[in-house]
VEXDREN-2710 file (C-alpha; in Angstrom, 1 decimal):
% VEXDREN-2710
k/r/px/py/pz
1/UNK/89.1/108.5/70.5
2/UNK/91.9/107.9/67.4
3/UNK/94.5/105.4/68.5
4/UNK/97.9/106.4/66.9
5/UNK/100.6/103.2/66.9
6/UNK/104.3/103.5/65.8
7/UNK/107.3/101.6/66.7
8/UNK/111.3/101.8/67.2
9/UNK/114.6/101.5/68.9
10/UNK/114.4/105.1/70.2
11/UNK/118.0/105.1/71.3
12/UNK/120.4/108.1/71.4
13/UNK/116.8/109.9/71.4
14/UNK/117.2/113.1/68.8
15/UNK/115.0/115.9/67.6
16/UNK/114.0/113.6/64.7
17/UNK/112.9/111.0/67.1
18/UNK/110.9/114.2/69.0
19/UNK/109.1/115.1/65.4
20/UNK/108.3/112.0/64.5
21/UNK/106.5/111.2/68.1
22/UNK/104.7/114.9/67.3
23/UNK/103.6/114.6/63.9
24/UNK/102.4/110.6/65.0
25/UNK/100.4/112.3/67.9
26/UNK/99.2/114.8/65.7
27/UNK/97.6/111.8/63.5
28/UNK/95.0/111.0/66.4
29/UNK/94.6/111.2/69.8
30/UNK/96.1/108.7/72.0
31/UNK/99.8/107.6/70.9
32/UNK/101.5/104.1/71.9
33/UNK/104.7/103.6/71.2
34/UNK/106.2/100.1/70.5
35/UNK/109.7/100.0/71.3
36/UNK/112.2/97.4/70.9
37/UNK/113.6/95.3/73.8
38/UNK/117.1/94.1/74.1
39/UNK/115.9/90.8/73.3
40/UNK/114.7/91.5/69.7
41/UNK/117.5/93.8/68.9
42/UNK/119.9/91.6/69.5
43/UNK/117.4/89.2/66.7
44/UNK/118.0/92.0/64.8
45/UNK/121.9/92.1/65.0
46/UNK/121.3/95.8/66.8
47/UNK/122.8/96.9/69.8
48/UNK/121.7/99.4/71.4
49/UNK/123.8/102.0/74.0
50/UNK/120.8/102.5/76.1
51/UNK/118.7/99.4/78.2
52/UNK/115.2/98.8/77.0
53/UNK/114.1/100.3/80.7
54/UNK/116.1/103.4/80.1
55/UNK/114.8/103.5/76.7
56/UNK/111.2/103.2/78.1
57/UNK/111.6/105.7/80.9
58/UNK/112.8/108.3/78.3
59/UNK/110.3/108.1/75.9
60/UNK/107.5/107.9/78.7
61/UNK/109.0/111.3/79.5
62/UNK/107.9/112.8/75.9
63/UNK/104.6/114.9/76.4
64/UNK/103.4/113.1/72.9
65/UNK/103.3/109.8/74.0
66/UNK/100.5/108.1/75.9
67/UNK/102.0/104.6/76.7
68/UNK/105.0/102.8/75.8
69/UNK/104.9/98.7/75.5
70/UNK/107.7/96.4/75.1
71/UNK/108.5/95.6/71.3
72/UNK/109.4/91.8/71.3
73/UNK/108.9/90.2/67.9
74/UNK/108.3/91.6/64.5
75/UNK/104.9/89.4/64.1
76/UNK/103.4/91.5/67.3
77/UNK/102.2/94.4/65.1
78/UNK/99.1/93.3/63.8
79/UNK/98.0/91.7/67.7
80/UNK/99.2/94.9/68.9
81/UNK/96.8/97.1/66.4
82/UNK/94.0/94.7/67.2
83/UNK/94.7/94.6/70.9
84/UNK/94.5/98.3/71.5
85/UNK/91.9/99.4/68.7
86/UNK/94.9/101.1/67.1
87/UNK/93.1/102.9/64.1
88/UNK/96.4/104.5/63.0
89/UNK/99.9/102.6/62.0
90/UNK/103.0/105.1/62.0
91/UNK/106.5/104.8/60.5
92/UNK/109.2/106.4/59.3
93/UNK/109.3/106.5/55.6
94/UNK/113.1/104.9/55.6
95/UNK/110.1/101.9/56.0
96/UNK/107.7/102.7/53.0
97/UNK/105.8/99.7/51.9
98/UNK/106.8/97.3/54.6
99/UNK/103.7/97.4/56.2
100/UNK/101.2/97.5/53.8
101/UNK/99.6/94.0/55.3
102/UNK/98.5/96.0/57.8
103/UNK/96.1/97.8/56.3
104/UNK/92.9/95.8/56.5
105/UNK/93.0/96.3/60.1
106/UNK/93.9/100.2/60.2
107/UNK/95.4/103.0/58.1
108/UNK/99.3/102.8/57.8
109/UNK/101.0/105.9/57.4
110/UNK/104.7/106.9/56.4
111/UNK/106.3/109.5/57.8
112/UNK/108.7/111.6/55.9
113/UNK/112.3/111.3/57.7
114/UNK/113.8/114.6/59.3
115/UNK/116.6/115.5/57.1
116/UNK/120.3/115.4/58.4
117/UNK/119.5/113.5/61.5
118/UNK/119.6/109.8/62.2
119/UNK/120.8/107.1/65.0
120/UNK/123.1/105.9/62.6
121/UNK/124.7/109.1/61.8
122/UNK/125.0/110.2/65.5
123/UNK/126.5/107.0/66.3
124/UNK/128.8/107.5/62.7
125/UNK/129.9/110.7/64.1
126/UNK/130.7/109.6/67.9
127/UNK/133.2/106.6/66.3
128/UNK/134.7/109.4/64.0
129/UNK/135.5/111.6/67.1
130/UNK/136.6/108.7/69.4
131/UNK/138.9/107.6/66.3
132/UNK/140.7/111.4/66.6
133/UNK/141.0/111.8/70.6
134/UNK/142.6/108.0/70.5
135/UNK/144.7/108.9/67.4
136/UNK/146.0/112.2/68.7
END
């Protein structure tokens, strides 16, 4: 069995979320999904509109993925890939080269980005519209 890793925020889910989580399935057979608790985004100076436990529940909803665990710290990657035999390491390509280091344990992969969607640009678009209904 090919174990398929990738991680990520995963909030406002979106199609390019969905294609990603396919096309990381796709790489093997059994696909964990890291994703990042409240506690490390708010490390990261994110916030994010959904909890980590609504977060979870969602993306353990998605046919593609096999288990979801609790994203904590940015030096659990290479336990994790040890820890579950992980012989694939997914991310988006907005990451290319980042995780290089980890490729004396598995293969690391880049995914190519689905154009014209992003959190950020779903969450740009939300302020633009709330900016209009409280301006008119």
């Amino acid at each position: 069995m090919k174990t398929v890793l990738t991680y990520g925020t995963f909030d406002l889910l979106h199609y390019g979320h969905i294609n990603l989580l396919k096309r990381a399935k796709a790489l093997g057979d059994y696909l964990i999904v890291g994703c990042s608790t409240d506690e490390f985004n708010a490390i990261k100076n994110k916030h994010s509109f959904y909890t980590f436990e609504n977060r979870k529940r969602v993306l353990e909803a998605i046919k593609y993925v096999d288990l979801v665990i609790p994203e904590n710290d940015w030096e659990q990657k290479r336990k994790d890939i040890q820890k579950y035999g992980v012989d694939v390491f997914v991310m988006g390509d907005d990451w290319q080269n980042k995780f290089d280091n980890l490729s004396d344990l598995c293969e690391v992969v880049y995914l190519t980005r689905t154009p014209d969607i992003s959190t950020t640009m779903v969450k740009s678009y939300i302020d633009r519209r709330d900016a209009v209904v409280n301006n008119s």
